[in-house]
C-alpha positions as CSV (number, residue, x, y, z in Angstrom):
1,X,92.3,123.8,9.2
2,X,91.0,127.8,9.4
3,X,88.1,129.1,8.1
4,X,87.7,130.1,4.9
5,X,90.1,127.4,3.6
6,X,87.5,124.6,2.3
7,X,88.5,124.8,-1.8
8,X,92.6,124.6,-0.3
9,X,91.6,121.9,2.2
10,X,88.8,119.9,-0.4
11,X,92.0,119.6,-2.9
12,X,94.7,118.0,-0.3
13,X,91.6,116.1,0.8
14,X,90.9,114.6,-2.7
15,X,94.4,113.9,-4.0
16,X,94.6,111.3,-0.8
17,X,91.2,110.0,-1.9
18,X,92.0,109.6,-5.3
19,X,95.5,107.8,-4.6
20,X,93.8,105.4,-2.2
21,X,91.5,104.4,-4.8
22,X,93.5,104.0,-7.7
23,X,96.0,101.6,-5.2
24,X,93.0,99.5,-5.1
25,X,92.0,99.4,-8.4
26,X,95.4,98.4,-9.4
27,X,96.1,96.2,-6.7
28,X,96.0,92.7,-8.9
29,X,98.5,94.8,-11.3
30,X,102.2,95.3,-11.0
31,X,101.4,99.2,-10.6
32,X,102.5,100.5,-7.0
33,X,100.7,103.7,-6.4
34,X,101.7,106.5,-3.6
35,X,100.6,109.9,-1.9
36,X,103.9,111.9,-2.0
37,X,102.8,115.1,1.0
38,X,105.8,117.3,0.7
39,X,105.2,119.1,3.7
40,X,105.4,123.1,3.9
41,X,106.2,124.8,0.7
42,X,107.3,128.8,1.6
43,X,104.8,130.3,-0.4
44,X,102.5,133.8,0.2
45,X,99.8,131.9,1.8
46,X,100.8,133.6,5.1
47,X,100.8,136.8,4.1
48,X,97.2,136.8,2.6
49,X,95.6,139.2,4.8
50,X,92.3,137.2,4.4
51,X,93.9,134.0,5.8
52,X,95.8,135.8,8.2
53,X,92.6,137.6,9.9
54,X,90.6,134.4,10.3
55,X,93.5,132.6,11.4
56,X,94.8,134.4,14.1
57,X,93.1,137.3,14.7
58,X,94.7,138.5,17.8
59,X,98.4,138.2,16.6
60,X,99.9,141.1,14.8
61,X,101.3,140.0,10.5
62,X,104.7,139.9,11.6
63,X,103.8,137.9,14.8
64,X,102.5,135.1,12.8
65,X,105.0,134.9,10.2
66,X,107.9,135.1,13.1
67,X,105.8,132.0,14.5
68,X,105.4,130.2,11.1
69,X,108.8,130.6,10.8
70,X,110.1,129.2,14.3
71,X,108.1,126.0,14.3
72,X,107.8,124.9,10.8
73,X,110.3,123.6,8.2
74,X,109.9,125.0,4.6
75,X,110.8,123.6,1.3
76,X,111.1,126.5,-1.7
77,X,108.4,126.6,-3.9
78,X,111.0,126.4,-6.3
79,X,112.6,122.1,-4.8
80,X,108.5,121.6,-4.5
81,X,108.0,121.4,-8.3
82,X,110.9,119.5,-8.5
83,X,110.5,116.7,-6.3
């Protein structure tokens, strides 16, 4: 996590919480319940000059976005809302 991110990070935080509990409240039932984390979705995130700043401070924009791009695989925001 970075600074600055707790209302992004409180959300991913609580949709695992909630899905947990529900599983156990239906646990006697024939309802299955499951987190689905779709991993990276390309969105503008990384270009948010806020983000970027406390993130890395020392690296240049198009340093960190050349690094966001070598080591992590994106879905489109677009296959996101889809799946």
């Amino acid at each position: 996590t970075n600074p600055n991110s707790g209302p992004y990070c409180t959300s991913k935080f609580a949709v695992r919480g909630f899905t947990l509990t529900l599983a156990q409240e239906l646990r006697n039932t024939t309802v299955n319940v499951a987190c689905v984390f779709p991993g990276g979705v390309k969105t503008n995130i990384v270009r948010n000059e806020r983000f970027r700043k406390v993130s890395r401070p020392e690296m240049t924009k198009e340093d960190e976005e050349a690094l966001f791009q070598k080591y992590i695989v994106w879905t489109s925001a677009d296959r996101a809302a889809r799946i």
